[in-house]
C-alpha positions as CSV (number, residue, x, y, z in Angstrom):
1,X,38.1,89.9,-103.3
2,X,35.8,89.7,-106.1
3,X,34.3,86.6,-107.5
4,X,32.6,88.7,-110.1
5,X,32.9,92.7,-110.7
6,X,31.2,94.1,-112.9
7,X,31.4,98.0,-113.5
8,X,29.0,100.6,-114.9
9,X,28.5,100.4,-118.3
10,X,30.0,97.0,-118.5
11,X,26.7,95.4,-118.6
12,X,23.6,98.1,-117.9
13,X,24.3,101.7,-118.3
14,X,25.0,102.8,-115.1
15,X,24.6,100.0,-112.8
16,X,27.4,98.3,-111.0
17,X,27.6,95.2,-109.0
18,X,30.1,92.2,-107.6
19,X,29.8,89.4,-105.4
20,X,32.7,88.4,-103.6
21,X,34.8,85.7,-102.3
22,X,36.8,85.2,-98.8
23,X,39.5,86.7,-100.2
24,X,41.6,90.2,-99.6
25,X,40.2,91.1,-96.0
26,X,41.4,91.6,-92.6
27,X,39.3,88.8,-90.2
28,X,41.8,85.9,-88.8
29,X,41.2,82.1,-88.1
30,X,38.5,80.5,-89.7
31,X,37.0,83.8,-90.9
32,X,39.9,84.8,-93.1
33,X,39.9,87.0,-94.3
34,X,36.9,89.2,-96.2
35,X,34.4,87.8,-94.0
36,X,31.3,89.9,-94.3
37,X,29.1,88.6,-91.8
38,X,28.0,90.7,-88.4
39,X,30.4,93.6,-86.9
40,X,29.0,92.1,-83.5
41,X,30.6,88.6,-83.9
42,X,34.0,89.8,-85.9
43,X,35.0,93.5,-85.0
44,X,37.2,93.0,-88.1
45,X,34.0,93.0,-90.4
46,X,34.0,96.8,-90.0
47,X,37.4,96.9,-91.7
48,X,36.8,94.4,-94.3
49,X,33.3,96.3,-95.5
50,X,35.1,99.4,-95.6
51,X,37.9,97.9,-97.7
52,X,35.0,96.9,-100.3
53,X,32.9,100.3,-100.2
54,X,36.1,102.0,-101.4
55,X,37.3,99.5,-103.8
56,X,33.9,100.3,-105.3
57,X,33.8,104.0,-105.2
58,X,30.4,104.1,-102.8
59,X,29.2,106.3,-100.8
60,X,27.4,103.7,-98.5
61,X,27.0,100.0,-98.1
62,X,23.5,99.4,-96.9
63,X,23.0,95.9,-94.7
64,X,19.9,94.0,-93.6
65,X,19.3,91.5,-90.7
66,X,18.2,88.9,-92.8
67,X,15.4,87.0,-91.5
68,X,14.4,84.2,-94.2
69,X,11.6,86.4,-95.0
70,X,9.9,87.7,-98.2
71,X,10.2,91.3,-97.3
72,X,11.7,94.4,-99.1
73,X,13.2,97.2,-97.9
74,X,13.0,100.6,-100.3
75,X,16.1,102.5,-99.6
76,X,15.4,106.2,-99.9
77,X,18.7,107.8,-98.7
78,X,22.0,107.1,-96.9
79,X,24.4,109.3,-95.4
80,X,28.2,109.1,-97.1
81,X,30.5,106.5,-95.7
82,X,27.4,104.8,-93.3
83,X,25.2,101.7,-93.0
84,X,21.3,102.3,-92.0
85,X,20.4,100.3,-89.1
86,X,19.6,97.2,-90.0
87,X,15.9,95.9,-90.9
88,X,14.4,92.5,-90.9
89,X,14.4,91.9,-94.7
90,X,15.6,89.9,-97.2
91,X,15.7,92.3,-100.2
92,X,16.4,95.6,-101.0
93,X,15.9,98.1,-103.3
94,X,17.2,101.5,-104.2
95,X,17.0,104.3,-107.2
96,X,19.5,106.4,-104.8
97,X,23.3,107.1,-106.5
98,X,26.4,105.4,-105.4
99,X,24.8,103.5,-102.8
100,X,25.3,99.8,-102.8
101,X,22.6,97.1,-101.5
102,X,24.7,94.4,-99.9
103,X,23.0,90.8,-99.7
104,X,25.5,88.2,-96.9
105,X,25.5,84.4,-97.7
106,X,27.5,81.5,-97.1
107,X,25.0,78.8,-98.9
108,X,22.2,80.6,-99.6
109,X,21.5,82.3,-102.7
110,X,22.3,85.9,-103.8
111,X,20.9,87.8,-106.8
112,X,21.3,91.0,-108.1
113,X,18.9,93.0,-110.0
114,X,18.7,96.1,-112.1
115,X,16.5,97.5,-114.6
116,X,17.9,97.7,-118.2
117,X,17.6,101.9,-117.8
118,X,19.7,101.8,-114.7
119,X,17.2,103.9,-112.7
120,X,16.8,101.1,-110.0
121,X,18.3,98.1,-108.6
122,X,17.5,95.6,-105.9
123,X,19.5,92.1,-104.1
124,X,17.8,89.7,-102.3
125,X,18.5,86.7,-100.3
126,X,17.2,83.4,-101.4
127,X,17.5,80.8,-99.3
128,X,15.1,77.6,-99.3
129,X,12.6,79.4,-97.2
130,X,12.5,83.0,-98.8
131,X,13.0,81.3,-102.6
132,X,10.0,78.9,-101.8
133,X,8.1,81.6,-99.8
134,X,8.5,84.1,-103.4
135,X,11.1,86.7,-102.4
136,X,12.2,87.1,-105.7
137,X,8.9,87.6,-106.7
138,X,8.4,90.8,-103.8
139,X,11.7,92.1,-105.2
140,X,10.7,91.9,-109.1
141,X,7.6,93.4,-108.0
142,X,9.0,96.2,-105.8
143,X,11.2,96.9,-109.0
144,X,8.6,97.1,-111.2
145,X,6.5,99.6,-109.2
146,X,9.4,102.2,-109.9
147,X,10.5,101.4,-113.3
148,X,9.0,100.1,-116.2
149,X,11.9,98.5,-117.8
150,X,12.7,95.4,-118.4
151,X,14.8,93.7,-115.3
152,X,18.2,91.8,-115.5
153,X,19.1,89.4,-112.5
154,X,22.4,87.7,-111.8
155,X,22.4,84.6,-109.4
156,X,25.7,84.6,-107.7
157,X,27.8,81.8,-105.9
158,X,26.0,79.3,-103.4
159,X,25.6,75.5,-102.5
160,X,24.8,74.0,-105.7
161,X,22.1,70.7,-105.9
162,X,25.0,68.2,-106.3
163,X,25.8,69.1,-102.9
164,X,22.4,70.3,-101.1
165,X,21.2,67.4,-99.6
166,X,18.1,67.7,-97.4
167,X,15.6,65.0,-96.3
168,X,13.5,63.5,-99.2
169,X,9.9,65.2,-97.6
170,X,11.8,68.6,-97.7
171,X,13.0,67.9,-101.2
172,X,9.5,66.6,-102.6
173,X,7.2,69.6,-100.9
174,X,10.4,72.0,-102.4
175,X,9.5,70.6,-105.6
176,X,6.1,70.7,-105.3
177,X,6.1,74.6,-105.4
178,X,8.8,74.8,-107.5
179,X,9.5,72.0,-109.5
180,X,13.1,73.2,-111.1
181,X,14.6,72.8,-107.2
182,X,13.9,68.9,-107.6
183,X,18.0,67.3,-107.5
184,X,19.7,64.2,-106.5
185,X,23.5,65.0,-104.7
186,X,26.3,63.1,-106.8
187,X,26.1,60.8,-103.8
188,X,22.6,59.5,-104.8
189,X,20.4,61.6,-102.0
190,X,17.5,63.9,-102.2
191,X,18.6,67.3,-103.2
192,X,17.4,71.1,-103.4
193,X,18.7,72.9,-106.4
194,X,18.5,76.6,-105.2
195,X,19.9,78.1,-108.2
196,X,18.0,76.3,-110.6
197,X,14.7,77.0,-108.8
198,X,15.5,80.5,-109.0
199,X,16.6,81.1,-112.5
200,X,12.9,79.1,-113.5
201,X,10.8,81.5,-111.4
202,X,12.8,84.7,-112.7
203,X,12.8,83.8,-116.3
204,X,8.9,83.1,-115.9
205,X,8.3,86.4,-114.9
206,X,10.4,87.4,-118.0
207,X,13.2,88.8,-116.0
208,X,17.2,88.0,-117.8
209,X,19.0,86.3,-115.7
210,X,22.8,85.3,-116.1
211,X,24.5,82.9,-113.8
212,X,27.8,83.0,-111.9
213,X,27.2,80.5,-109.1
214,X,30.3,78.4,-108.4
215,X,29.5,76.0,-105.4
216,X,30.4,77.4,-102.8
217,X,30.6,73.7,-100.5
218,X,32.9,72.7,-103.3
219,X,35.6,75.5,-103.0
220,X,36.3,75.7,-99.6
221,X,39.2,77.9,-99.6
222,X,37.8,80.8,-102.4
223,X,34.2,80.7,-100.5
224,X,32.7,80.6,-97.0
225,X,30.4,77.7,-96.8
226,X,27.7,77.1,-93.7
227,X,27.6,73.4,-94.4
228,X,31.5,73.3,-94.5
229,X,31.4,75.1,-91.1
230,X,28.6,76.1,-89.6
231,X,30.6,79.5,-87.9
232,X,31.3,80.5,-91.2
233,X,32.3,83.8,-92.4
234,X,30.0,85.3,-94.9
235,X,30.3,86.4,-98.5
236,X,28.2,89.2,-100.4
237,X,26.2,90.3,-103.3
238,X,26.3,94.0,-104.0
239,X,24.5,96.3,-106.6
240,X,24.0,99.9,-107.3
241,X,23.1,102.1,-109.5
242,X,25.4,105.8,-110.6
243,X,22.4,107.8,-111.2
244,X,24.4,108.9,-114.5
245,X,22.7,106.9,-117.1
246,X,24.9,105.8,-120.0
247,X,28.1,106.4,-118.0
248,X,30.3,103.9,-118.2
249,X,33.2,103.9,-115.6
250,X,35.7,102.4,-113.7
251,X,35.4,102.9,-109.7
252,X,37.4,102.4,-106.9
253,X,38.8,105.3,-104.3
254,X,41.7,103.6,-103.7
């Protein structure tokens, strides 16, 4: 279920977050099992987001329809047990308690945010366009307008640049905003290195960021993986915060 869990007080005071596999969910065929992708595509992605809300003691799992944009949603409530209709964004942020920002991928990149006071976190989706376009850079900003503390990201699993071969103009005008995305695939073409490119710009704007990004084209049958299939399931990163600063815990409802 979970590629990486971490809970309150693990890392941050008060701040939880996990980003998960394919692994432990309901979905059949080429979804199975813990897709995470759209409830209007596989009805079973109700069940399989309600198996993660409880395994993580929230209260609500928010969503957006993620558009390859730069823009950021500020969550200011969310009833128990209920998504907000979606937005078109590609990050989110939230001070609220028990209320977890979920990010879906299948190549793209997902990181997670929080601010070392655990007052506020944030996820956004960084994929080539949003990366290059300076997503991260809304979301660190968004972050910063409601806390002054320093910030911690975590980049989670996605197509690494061994294996994210594009055409060699996309690579080069890539690079050319952001030279750290510049790769070669172990099979000699031009590459895109997402989670390289993203770890530069966030530690240049002084942000910590730890990495846990397995490939997900490489691991087939622990990921979902757009360039393996391109009806693929989807994966997620989700953060929140407790609102109980210095708590440390261990959630789940059962």
């Amino acid at each position: 279920m979970f590629a990486l869990r971490l809970d309150p007080g693990d890392t941050v005071p008060g701040v939880g977050l996990a980003f998960t596999d394919r692994l432990g969910g309901r979905s059949q065929g080429s979804w199975s099992s813990l897709n995470l992708g759209r409830v209007g595509v596989d009805p079973a992605v109700h069940d399989n987001l309600e198996i993660v809300r409880r395994e993580l003691g929230l209260r609500a799992l928010i969503r957006v329809d993620q558009m390859h944009t730069t823009n950021v949603h500020v969550v200011h409530d969310a009833v128990d047990g209920q998504q907000c209709p979606e937005v078109e964004a590609d990050a989110l942020v939230t001070t609220e308690p028990d209320v977890g920002l979920l990010i879906r991928v299948a190549d793209c990149v997902p990181v997670l945010f929080a601010s070392e006071d655990g007052s506020v976190v944030g996820a956004a989706h960084a994929g080539r366009v949003g990366l290059l376009a300076g997503v991260l850079e809304a979301t660190v900003e968004t972050m910063r307008g409601l806390s002054p503390a320093p910030l911690r990201a975590w980049i989670g699993p996605h197509i690494c640049g061994d294996c994210y071969e594009v055409p060699e103009p996309m690579r080069d005008a890539a690079a050319e905003i952001l030279p750290a995305t510049r790769a070669t695939t172990t099979w000699g073409t031009p590459a895109i290195d997402l989670g390289a490119g993203a770890d530069a710009q966030l530690t240049e704007m002084g942000v910590h960021v730890e990495r846990h990004d397995r490939c997900t084209r490489t691991d087939p049958e622990r990921f979902f993986s757009h360039r393996v299939d391109a009806a693929a399931g989807r994966q997620a990163g989700i953060v929140f915060c407790t609102g109980r600063v210095g708590e440390s815990r261990k959630v789940g409802l059962g």
